[in-house]
N, C-alpha and C positions, 0 to 999 in steps of 0.2 A: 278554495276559489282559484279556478285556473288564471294562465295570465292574459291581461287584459288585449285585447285586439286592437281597442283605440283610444284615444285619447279622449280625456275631459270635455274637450273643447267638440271633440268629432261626436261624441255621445251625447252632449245639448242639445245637438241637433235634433237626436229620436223620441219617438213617443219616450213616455215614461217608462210603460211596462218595459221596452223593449232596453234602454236602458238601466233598469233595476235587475232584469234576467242576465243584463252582462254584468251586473257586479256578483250576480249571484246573490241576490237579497231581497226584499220583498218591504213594505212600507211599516210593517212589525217588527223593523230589525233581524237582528242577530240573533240566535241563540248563544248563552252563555259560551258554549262548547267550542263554538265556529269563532266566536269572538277570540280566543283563547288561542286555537289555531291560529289565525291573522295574525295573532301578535307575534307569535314565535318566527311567521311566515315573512313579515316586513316590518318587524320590530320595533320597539316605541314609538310614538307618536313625538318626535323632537329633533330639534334643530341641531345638530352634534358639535360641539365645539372643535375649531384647529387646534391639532395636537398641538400640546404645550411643552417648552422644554422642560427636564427634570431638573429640582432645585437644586441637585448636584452642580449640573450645569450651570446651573444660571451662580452656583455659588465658585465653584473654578475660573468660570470666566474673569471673575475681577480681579485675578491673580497671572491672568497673560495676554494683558495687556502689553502696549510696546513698554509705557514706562514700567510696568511690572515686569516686565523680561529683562531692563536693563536695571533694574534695582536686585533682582536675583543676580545677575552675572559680575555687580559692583562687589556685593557683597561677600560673593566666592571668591575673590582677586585680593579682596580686603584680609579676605582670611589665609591664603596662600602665601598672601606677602608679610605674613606676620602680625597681623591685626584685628584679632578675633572681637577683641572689642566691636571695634566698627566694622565688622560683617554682620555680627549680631544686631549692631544696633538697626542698621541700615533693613533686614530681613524682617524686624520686629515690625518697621516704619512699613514695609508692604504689606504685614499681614494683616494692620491694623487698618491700612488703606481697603485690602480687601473685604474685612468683615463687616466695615461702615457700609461699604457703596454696597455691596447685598442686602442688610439688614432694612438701608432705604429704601432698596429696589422690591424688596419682598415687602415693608411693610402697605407700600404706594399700588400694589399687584392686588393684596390681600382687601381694602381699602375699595378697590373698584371691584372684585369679585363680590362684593359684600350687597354694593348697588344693584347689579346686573339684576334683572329681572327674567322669570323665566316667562312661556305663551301662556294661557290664560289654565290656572289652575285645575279648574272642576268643567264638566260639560255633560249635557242630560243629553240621555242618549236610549235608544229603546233597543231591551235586553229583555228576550225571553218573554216578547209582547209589553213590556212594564216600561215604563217612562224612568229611569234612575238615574243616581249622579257618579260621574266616574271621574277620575283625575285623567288630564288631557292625554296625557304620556300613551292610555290606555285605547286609544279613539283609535280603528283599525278598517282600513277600506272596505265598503257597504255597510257600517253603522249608519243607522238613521238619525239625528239629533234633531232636539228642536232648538231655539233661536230667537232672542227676544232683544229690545232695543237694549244697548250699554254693554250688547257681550260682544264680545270678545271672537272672532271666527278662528277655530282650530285645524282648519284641514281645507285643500281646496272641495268642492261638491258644489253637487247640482240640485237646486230648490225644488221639491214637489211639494209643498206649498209655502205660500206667500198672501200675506195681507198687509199692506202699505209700507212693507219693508226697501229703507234705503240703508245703503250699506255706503259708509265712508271707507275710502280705498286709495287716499291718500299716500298710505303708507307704500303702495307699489308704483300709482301712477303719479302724483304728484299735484293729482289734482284737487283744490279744496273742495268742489261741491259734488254732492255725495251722488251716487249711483241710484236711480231705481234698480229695482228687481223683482220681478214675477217667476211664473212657472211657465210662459211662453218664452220659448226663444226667439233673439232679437241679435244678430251679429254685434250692433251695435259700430261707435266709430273708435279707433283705435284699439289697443294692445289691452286685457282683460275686461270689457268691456260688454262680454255677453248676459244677457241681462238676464238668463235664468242658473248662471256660475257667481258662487262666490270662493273667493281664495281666502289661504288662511295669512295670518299676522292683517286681517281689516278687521273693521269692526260695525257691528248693526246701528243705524245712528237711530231708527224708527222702524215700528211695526213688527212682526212677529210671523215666523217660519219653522220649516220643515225641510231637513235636506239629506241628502244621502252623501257619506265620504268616498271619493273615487280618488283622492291622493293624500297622505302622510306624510309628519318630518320631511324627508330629506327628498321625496317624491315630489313636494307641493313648488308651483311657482317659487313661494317664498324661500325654500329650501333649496330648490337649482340655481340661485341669487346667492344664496349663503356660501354655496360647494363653489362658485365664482372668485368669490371673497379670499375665501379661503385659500384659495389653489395661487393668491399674489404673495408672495413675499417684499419684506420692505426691504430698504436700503438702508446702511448708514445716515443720520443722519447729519448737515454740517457742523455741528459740535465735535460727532465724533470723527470724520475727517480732519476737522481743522486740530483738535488732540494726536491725532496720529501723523500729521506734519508736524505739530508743535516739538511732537518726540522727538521727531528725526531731525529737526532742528535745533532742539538743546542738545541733543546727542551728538551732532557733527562738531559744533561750540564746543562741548565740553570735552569729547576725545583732542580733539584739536589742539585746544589751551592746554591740555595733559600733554601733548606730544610735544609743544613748545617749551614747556616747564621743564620737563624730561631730558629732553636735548640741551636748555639752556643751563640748567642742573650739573651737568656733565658736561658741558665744553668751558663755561665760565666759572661754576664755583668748584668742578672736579671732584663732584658727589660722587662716591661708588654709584655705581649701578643699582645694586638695590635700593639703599640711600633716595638713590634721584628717583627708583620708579614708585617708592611710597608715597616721597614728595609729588610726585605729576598727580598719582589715584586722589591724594587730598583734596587736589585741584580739582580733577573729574567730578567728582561724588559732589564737592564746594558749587558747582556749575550743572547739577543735575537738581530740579525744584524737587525735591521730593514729596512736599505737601501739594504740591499739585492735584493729586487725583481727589485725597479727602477734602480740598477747597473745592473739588471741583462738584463733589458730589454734595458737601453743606449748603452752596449756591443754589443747588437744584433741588434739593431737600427742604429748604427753606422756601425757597419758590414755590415749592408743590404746596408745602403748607399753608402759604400766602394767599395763594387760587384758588386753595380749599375751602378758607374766609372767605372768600370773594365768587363761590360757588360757580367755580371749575377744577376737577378731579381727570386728573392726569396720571395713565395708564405707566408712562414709561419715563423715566427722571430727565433722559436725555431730550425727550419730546418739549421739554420747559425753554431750553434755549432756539432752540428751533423755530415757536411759536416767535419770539423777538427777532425772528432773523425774515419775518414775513413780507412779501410784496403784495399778495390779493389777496385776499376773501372771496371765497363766493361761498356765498350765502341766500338761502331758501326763502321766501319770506315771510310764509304761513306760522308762525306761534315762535318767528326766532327775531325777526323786524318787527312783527307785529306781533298784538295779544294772544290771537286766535280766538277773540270772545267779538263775533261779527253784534256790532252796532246798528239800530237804526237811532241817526241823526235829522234826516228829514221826514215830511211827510208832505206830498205833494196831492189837492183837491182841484177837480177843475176852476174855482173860485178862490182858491186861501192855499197857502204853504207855509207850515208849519215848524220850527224846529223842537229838537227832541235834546236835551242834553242829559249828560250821564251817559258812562260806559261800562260797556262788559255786562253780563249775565247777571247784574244784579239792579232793581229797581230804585238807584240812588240818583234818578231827575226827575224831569217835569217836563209836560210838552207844555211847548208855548207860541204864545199870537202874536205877533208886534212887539215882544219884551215880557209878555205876562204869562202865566199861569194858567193854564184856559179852566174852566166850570164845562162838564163834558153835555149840562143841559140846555148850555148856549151854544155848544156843538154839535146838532144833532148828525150831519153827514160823518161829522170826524166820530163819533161814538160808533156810528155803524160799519165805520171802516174798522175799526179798532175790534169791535164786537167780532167781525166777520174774522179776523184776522187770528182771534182765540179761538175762536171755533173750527176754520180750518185748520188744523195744527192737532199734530200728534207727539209734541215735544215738549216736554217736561222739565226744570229746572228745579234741583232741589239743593238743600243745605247739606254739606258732606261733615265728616265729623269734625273736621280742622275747622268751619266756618265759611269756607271755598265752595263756591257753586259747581254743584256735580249733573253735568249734562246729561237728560237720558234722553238721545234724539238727534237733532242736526241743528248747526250752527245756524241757517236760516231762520229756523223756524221758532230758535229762541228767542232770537231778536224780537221776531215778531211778538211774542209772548211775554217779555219784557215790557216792551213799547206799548203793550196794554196795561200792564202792570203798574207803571210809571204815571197814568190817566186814572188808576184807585181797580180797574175789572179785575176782578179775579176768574181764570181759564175755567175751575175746576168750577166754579160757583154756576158759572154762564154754561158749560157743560149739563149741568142739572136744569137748570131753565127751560136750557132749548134741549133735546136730547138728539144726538145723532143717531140718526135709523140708516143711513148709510154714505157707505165714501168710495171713490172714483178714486185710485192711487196716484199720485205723480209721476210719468213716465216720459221719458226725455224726446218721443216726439211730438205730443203734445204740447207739451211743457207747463202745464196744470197740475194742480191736485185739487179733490171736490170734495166737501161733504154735505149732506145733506139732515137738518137741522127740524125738529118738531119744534113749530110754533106755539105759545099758549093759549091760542084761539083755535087750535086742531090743523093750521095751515103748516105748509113746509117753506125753509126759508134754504136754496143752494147758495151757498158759498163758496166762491172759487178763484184761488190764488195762483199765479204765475207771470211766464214772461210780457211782458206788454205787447208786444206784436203777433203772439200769436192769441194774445186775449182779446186784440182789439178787432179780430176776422168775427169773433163770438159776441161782441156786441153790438145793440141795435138802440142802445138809448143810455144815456148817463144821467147822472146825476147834479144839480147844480145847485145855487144858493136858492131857487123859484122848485125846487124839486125834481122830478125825473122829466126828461124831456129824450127827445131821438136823436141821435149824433150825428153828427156830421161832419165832414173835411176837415173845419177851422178845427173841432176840437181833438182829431185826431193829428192833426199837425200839432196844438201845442203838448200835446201827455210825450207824442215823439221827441220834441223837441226839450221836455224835460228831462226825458229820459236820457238824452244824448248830453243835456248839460249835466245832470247827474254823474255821466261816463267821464265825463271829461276830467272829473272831479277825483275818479279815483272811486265815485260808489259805484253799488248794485242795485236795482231796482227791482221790485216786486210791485203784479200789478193786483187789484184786489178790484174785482167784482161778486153782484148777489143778481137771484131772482125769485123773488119769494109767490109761491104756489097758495093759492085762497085753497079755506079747506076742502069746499063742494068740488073742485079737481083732485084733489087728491086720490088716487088707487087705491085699493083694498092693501096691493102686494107692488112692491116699487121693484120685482124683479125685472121686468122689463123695462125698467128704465138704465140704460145703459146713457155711455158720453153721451154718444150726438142726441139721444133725447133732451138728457140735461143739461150738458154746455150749451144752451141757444139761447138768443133774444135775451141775453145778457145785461144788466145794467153797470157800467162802470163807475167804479165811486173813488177810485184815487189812487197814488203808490205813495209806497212806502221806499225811501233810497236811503241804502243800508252800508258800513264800511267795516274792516276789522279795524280797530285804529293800532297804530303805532304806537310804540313800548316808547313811555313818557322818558325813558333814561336814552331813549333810541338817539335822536338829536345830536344830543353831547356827545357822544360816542363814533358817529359818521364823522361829525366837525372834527375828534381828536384824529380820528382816522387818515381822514384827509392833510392834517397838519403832518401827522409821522411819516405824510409820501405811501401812504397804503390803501392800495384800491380795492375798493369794494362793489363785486358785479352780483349782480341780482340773478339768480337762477330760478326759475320758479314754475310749477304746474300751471299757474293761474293763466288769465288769460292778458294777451298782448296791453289792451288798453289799462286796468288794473292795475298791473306791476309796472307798467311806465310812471302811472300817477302818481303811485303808492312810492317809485324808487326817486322821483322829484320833490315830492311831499317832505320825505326824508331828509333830503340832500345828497343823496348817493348819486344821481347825475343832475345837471345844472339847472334840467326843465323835463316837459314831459312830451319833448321833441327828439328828445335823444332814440338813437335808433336799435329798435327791438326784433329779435332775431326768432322767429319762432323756432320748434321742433323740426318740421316740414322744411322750412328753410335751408338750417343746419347741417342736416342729410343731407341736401343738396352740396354745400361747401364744401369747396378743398379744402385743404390744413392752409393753404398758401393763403384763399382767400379768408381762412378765419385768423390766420396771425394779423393779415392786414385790417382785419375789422375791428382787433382789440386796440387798434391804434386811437381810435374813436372812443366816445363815451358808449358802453353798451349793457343791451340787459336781454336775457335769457328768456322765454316764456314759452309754454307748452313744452317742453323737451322731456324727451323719455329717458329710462337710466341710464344705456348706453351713451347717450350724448353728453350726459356730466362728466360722465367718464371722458369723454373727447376732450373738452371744454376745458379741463384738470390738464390734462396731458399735452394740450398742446399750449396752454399755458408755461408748465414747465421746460416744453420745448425751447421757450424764448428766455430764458433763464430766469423765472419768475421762482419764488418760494408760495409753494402756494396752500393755503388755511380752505377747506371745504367744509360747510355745518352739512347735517342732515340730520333727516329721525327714522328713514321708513327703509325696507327692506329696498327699494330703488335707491335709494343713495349710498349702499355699502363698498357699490364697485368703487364709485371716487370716491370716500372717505381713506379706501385704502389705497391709492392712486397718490393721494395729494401729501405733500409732505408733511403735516398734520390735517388731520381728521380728526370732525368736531361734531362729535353725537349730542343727539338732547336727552335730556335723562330722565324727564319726564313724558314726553310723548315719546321719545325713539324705541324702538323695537331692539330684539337683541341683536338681531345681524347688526344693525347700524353700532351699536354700541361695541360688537367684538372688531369690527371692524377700524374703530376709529382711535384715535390716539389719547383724547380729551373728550369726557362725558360735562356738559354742562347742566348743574343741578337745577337750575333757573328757567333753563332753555332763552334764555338771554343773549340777545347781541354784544351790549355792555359787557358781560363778562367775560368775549371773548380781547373785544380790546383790553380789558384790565389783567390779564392774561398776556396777553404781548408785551406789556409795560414789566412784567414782569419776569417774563423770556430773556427782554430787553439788559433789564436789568442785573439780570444772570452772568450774561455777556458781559458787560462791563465789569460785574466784579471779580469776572477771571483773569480781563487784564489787569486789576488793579492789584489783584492778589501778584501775577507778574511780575508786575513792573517793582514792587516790594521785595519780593524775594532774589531778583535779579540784581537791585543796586545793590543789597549786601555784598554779593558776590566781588563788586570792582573793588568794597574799599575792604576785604580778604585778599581781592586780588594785586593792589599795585603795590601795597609793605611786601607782597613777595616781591614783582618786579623790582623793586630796591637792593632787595637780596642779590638776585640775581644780575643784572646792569652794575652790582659796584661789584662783584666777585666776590661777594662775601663780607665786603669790609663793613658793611651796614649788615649786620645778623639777622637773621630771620625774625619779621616783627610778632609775626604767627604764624605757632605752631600749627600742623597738620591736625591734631585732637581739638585744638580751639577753633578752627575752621569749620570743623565740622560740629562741634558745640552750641556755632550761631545756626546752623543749617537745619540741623535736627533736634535743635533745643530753642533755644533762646527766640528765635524766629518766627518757629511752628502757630506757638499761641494768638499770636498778635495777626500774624496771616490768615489764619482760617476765622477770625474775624471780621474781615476784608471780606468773604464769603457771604457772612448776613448781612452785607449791606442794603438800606431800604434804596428806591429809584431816586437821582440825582433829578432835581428841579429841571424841567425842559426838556428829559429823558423824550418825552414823547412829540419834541415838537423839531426832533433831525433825521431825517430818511431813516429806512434799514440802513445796513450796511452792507456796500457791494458785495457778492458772494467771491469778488476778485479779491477782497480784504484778508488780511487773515490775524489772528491773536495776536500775535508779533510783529508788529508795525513799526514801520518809522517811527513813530512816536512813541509806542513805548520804547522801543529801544534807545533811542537819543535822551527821553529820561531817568532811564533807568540807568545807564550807562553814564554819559555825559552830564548828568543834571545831579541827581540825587545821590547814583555812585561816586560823582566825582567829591560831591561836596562830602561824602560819609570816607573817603577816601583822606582826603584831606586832613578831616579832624582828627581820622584814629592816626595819621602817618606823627601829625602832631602831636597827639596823645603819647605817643610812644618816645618820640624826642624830648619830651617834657619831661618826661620821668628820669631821662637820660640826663636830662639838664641841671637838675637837682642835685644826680651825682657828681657832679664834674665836668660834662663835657660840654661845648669842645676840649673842653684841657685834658680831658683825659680819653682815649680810645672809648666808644661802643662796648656796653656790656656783651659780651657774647656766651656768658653763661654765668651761676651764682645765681645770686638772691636779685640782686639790680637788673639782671635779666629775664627771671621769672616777675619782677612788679614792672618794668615795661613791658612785657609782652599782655601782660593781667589789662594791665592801662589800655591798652591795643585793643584788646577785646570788649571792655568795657566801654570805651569810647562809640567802636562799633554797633553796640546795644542801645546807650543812652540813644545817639545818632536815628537806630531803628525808631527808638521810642517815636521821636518828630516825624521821621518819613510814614508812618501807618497812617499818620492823623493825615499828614499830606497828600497819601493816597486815595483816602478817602472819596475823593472830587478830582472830576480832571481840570476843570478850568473855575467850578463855583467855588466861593469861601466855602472854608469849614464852618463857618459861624452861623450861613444862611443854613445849615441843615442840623446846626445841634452839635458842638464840639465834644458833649458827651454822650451823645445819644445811644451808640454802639456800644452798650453793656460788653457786648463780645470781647471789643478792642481792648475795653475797658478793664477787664478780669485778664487780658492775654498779657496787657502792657504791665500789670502788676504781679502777674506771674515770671514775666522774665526777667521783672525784677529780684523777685525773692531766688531765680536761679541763678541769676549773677552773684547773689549774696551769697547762695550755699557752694556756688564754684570758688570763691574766693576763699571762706572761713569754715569748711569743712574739711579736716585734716585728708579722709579717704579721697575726694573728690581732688582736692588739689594735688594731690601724687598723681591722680588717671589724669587731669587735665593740665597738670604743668602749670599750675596759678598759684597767686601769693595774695596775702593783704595789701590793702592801700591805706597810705596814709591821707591827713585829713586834708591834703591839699590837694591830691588827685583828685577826692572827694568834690570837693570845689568846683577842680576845672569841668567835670564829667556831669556836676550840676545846672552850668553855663552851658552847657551844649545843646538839647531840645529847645528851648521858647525861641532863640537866633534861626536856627533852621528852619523850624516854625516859619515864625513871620517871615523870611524871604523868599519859601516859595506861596506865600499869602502874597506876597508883593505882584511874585511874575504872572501869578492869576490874574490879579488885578487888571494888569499891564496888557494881557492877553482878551482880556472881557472888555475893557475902555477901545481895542484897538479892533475888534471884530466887530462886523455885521452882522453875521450868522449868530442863531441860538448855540450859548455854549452849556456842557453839561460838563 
């Protein structure tokens, strides 16, 4: 097959033959041989994934990082300057840092490749004159295939034939109601729209076809979308920004405090130089969090797992904090706000209006009259509206093997099929009754679709469903409670004016008329009965107004929304009136006044006039891909964090735009899914807020792991100042190896506990946080420093004197070496630890009791705080360890004091909680 002269779209245009001679193909397909050629010639039929880095990569990476660059060059300095121990130890602490944060990354990578779906497995295709089935991969331009409702479209192509095939095509354009499609060409309005092309990643919602392939893979619409996608790269996200300040912030700290140790080492107690520079590295290493990266990655490890419950699966670990650090949403509203299982809830007669209850694709209501039940033999108009309604209708509803209604057809027309269901008709029963001899397909300028229905007296009965305004030009008589009578003004003013109250409402209307043919008219051959034969002199018998309803968790979910200060704007194919109704219904804006921007619109706007209009409550409707793509972007312009859902091959540009992307994992396509960051398993609105809460709460538990590891550090660090400010004459209360004992031992456990913490009460009811914020805040540092350093500062400075006290002094000099000096400095350490014990529980919360969340709940804490017990214990009474670490036993009086230390600590900063929640307005967490 030579190469092509024109495009898809330019070849709809021509005859058929004249098109099948430019694919080089004929309506018998391919021969095997030619087929075989094509494929080598434009190779599989598939979406190709962006290349992926090698697990090399992705396994070195977590080894150079900043803190992994400064824990390699600690531990080379440690080893230079005579202290192999702790270079070793310190090298261990990265590799182990390393091997975690890949093992999660891969497991959570592996996890969502496992999901991923590929296009539609098998496709009947005609080969060597024969109808066979072939796996998609193998579908090669000028294959012929045939096409029936519920598949799946593998290639774009052009239809030579078609019988009442609609094609859902949502997935490109955005819009919920499905496409006719014939074999005549039709421009049609908008962007894939030609009504004898169907593209691939849609799908047939009704009727059955013939088409020839003129694009593949990475040829098709769907695939110059993909090659889009693909060609974006992401950014850092602010976790991992705010980590690479936080480095260079504990690293400026901790050099810092080394170089003042260092100098003050040397001017005041007149340490050699080497001497002083081991002492300062103590400091450094003491001032560098080392469990930092493994807390960091437990938080996000745990979170992922959490969202996993809560059925959101999350591509990339860092994507978990990011999600908490949200200002918008925008979000779709076809099957992610709402069900996607379109409802009829009313039913409108010139005489009576009816409600319908019970939702979704399953026949679990009842219509009813004034509160009741109706008997369909005291209804005779509503039975033949109902009747018509199954008989029109090419849409199937059946039981799938989970128990979940499996659509074969279109969301309209189940309703409709339902909603007879619901009254006791069964489709398929009333199909045998009446038999269709033939149907008029629904085509979008009409806006009908007809069948035509054998009576049991030999008569014909038309049936014909569509918009009310262009059904009401077709009729010439309705239907009333006195019978059929000729219509007039009044009664087309009130079905209008239902119709418009229906709109207002948020439904859709569907209008239903009949004209039933006595049998003595009847034709031998109803070929010549084309439309305007049978659309005429019409009788109208009522609508039907129809909704998708809203995801019953939807509610709570806006409302928490709104409380966290997180906006959520409505993007949607649907149309303007719709998605206003449906986004106030909600609560997503105040009312159904709020101002709607369409597609057409949008293109017209500057950026200048669309930052100005998010200033307003707004919502999105008719807009094409590239404009989500806008809508994303100029969002972030204004320093928004912003969360995008999608499912269809149109939403991949902004899923990968927005700083998380939020695919559905049930309806979304693959593009939407390689693209985005978070697959949700539900296609649930809900679980993306429960997702945020859980982002949220990531964040927080990195500063609390923080704020823990950093007050160690003051009350390590002023027993030195003591040292250093008296010249010596106060000894060093800790040594260098015990300093770093608490860092890399004693600490470790209890801190990465702090990691799995669940969300703090009220987590969800105080803004983001400014993206001007950052991990290291005023507040942690004034508590970690000032509050909880100074109090664990305190006790051990005491601890240490205590012990001193015992021996002698003040009467006697400061041990400054011996046995009394190794059990104060023992005392020093242990005091430090107990001290930890209380501050982890205190970390726990920033301003609620520990009480309101479960003092033991954190197993974690729980196993870490008894772990660093049993390590104090073997640092103390293991012969080896107390020679590496310079410790001694305690007697049963240190015992005592070091048993006095955590409950006191404890309850006073229970107290300044208190103190801080009685004295604030604002929600505290």
């Amino acid at each position: 097959m030579s190469k092509l002269t024109k495009t898809p779209q330019e070849l709809a245009k021509e005859p058929e033959e004249v098109a099948l001679k430019e694919m080089d193909t004929s309506r018998d397909g391919l021969t095997s041989t030619e087929a075989a050629a094509r494929l080598q010639e434009y190779g599989p039929n598939e979406i190709q994934k962006g290349k992926k880095k090698s697990r090399l990569w992705m396994f070195l990476k977590n080894f150079t990082s900043l803190m992994a660059i400064l824990l390699w060059v600690g531990g080379i300095i440690a080893i230079v300057a005579g202290m192999p121990e702790l270079g070793i130890a310190i090298w261990c602490v990265n590799v182990i840092n390393g091997v975690f944060s890949y093992w999660q990354e891969f497991a959570a990578q592996k996890a969502t490749d496992s999901l991923m779906k590929m296009l539609p497995t098998y496709v009947h295709v005609r080969r060597d004159g024969k109808l066979v089935q072939i796996e998609t991969t193998e579908l090669v331009p000028g294959d012929v295939f045939a096409l029936q409702a519920g598949d799946a479209i593998s290639a774009d192509a052009m239809l030579i034939e078609a019988s009442s095939m609609q094609v859902d095509q949502s997935a490109l354009t955005g819009e919920s109601v499905p496409e006719s499609k014939n074999v005549k060409y039709d421009p049609g309005e908008g962007q894939f729209a030609e009504s004898n092309l169907i593209y691939a990643g849609t799908t047939v919602g009704a009727g059955t076809g013939l088409a020839v392939a003129m694009a593949t893979g990475m040829n098709t619409e769907f695939g110059k979308i993909a090659s889009l996608t693909q060609g974006q790269t992401k950014t850092d996200g602010p976790l991992q920004k705010e980590l690479n300040r936080l480095t260079q912030q504990l690293s400026i700290i901790a050099i810092g405090i080394g170089m003042a140790f260092f100098i003050l080492a040397v001017v005041f107690v007149h340490y050699p130089m080497a001497k002083a520079f081991i002492f300062a590295l103590g400091m450094i290493v003491a001032f560098i969090p080392e469990g930092l990266l493994p807390t960091v990655t437990l938080s996000l490890a745990q979170g992922v797992q959490r969202m996993a419950k809560k059925h959101a699966l999350v591509k990339d670990l860092s994507s978990v904090e990011t999600l908490g650090e949200t200002t918008v949403i925008c979000s779709d509203k076809t099957g992610t706000l709402t069900q996607n299982q379109m409802t009829v809830n009313h039913i409108w007669l010139p005489h009576k209006e009816y409600g319908v209850t019970g939702q979704g694709f399953v026949a679990n209501g009842d219509i009813k009259y004034r509160g009741h039940k109706v008997k369909l033999d005291q209804h005779p108009e509503l039975k033949l509206l109902l009747e018509i309604s199954a008989l029109d209708n090419d849409t199937r509803v059946q039981q799938a093997d989970d128990g979940t209604p499996k659509l074969l057809g279109t969301p309209t027309e189940a309703a409709m099929i339902i909603m007879a269901e619901k009254a006791g008709l069964d489709a398929d029963e009333l199909g045998k009754e009446m038999v269709r001899v033939k149907e008029l397909t629904f085509d979008s300028d009409r806006k009908r679709m007809t069948t035509i229905n054998k009576l049991p007296d030999g008569g014909l009965r038309i049936c014909v469903k569509g918009s009310l305004g262009d059904m009401l030009t077709q009729c010439t008589t309705i239907l009333d409670k006195d019978g059929v009578r000729p219509i007039v003004d009044n009664d087309i003013d009130r079905a209008s004016r239902a119709e418009r109250d229906y709109a207002e409402s948020g439904l859709r209307t569907l209008a239903v008329a009949y004209r039933d043919v006595p049998a003595s008219e009847v034709p031998e051959s109803l070929d010549s009965w084309d439309i305007k034969t049978v659309e005429q002199n019409l009788t109208l018998v009522g609508q039907a107004a129809m909704a998708d309803p809203a995801r019953p968790e939807i509610f709570a979910a806006v409302k928490e929304c709104h409380e966290a200060n997180i906006r959520i704007i409505m993007v949607t194919g649907d149309s303007p009136v719709v998605a206003s109704n449906v986004a106030a219904q909600i609560g997503i804006v105040s009312s159904n006044k709020a101002r709607v921007i369409t597609g057409s619109e949008l293109a017209a706007m500057s950026d200048e006039d669309l930052k100005s209009a998010f200033k307003d409550e707004l919502i999105f409707a008719r807009v094409a891909p590239e404009q989500k793509y806008k809508i994303v972007s100029t969002l972030q312009s204004m320093g928004e964090i912003v969360a995008s859902t999608g499912d269809g091959v149109n939403d991949a540009p902004a899923l990968k735009k927005a700083d998380i992307g939020v695919a559905m994992g049930v309806t979304g396509t693959d593009v939407a899914k390689d693209a985005a960051d978070m697959i949700l398993t539900d296609d649930n609105f809900a679980s993306i807020v429960a997702a945020i809460e859980e982002g949220r709460t990531v964040y927080n538990n990195i500063q609390k792991f923080l704020m823990y590891i950093l007050n160690s550090n003051v009350a390590e660090a002023i027993p030195s100042v003591l040292f250093l400010f008296s010249r010596g004459l106060i000894p060093l209360p800790l040594t260098v190896m015990q300093i770093l004992t608490i860092d890399l031992g004693t600490d470790m456990l209890p801190a990465l506990g702090l990691g799995a913490e669940l969300a703090e009460p009220g987590i969800m009811q105080v803004p983001p946080r400014s993206r001007n914020e950052h991990i290291l805040t005023k507040n942690v540092l004034w508590r970690a420093f000032a509050w909880y350093g100074m109090i664990g500062a305190a006790v051990s400075t005491l601890g240490y004197f205590f012990v001193n006290m015992m021996h002698g002094w003040p009467s006697v000099a400061l041990a400054g070496s011996g046995n009394i000096y190794v059990e104060a400095t023992t005392m020093t350490l242990a005091a430090v630890v107990f001290t930890q014990m209380a501050n982890v529980m205190n970390c726990r919360t920033r301003n609620a009791s520990v009480f309101s969340i479960g003092i033991w709940k954190n197993s974690k804490i729980n196993v870490g705080i008894f772990a660093e017990f049993l390590l104090l214990l073997a640092l103390m009474y293991v012969p080896v360890l107390q020679d590496v670490f310079e410790t001694g036993a305690l007697g049963w009086q240190e015992w005592i004091f070091l048993a006095c230390i955590p409950i006191p600590v404890f309850l006073i900063e229970e107290l300044r909680k208190k103190i801080v929640r009685d004295h604030s307005r604002k929600p505290q967490i």
